[in-house]
N, C-alpha and C positions, 0 to 999 in steps of 0.2 A: 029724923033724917034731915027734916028742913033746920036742925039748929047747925047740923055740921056743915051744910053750905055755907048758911051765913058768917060761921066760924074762918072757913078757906076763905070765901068774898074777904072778910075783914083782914085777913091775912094778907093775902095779897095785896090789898090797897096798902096797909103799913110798909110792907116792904117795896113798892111802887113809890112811896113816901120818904124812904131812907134811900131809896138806891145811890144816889151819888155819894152818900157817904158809904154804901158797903163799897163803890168801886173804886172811890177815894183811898179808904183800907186796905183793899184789897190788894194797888200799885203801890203806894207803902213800905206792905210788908213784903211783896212782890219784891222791890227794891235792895230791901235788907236782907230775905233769904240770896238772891244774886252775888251781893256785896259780899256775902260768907262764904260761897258756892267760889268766890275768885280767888280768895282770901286765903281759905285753907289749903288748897293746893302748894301754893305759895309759902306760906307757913312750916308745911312738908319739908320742901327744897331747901329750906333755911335750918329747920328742924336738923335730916340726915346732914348738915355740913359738919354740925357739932359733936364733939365729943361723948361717945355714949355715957358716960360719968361724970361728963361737967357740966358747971351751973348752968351754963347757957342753955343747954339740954331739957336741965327742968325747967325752964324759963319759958321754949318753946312747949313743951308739953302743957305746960300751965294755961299758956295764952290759947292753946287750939281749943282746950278743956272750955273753956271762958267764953271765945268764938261761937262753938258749937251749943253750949249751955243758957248764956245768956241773948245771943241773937239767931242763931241759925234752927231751931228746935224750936222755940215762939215762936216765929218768922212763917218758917214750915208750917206750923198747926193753922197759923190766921190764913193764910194763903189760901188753903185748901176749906177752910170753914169759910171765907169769906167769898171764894168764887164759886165752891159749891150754890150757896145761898146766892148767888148773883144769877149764875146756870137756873135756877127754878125761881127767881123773880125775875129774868129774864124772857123763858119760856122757851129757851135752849136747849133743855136734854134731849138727844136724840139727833140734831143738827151734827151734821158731818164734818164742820168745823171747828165743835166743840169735842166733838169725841176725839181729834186727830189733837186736838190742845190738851184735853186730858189725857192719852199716850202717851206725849211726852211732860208734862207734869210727871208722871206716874217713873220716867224715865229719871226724869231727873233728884227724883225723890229715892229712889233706886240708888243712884248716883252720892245722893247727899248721905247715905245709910250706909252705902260705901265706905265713904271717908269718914265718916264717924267710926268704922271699926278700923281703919289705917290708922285711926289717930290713937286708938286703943293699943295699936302695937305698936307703933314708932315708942308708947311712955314705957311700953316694957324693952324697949330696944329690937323690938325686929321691924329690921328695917330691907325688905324686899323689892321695893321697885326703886330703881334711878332718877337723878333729878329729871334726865329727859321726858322721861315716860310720866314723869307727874306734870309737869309742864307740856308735855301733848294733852295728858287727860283734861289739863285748866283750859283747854278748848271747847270739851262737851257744852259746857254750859251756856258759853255764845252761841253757837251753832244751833243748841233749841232756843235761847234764845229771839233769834232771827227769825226762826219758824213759828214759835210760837207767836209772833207780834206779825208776822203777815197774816196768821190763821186769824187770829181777833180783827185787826184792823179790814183785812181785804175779804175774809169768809170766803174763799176761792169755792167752796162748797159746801 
């Protein structure tokens, strides 16, 4: 019993030890899921302009494929690995400003799973919502956003 204290103890101080680089990372890749969260919507409204059969079609299909593949899905995984880990070298869980930060995390993950299957069907040609209504939804993301960075920065509760 006493070796798995010292085991957590040790644990802890390491990550007391790293934390400014896990919340280094963690803004980061914070950053570059955002950047793809703004990005892909946009992408969309440029996507439906073009012709379901022409090159420019597979052009955008290619680039959202690539978006979501190479920045937005790494992005995603470090975010949530790295604030998790931050939430318990923290001593956060259960703080009512973390749980209302993980909601919308959760929301917006929700959101990014979304457009990852929008973009599944723009490559096959269905194309269901309007530029407008993709460009209201490139809203969600600001909007948590904002709330998200008052809940970190101001912990209202």
């Amino acid at each position: 019993m006493r070796g798995q204290s010292v085991n957590v103890q040790t644990m802890l101080q390491v990550l007391e030890m790293i934390y400014p680089w896990l919340k280094a990372g963690h803004v980061i890749f914070v950053i570059f899921w955002m950047a793809g969260l703004f990005m892909l919507p946009r992408f969309f409204v440029y996507h439906q302009e073009a012709g379901l059969n022409s090159a420019e079609n597979a052009i955008w299909t290619e680039r959202e494929s690539k978006l979501l593949k190479i920045i937005m899905w790494p992005a995603l995984t470090a975010v949530w690995v790295l604030g998790l880990t931050l939430s318990v070298s923290g001593d956060w869980i259960g703080s009512g400003w973390l749980t209302a930060k993980i909601g919308l995390v959760m929301v917006l993950t929700a959101y990014h799973v979304w457009l990852a299957g929008y973009a599944r069907k723009l490559a096959v040609g269905q194309r269901s919502l309007s530029g407008r209504k993709l460009r209201l939804l490139n809203e969600v993301p600001g909007v948590a956003t904002v709330l998200i960075v008052i809940l970190v920065i101001v912990k209202p509760f």
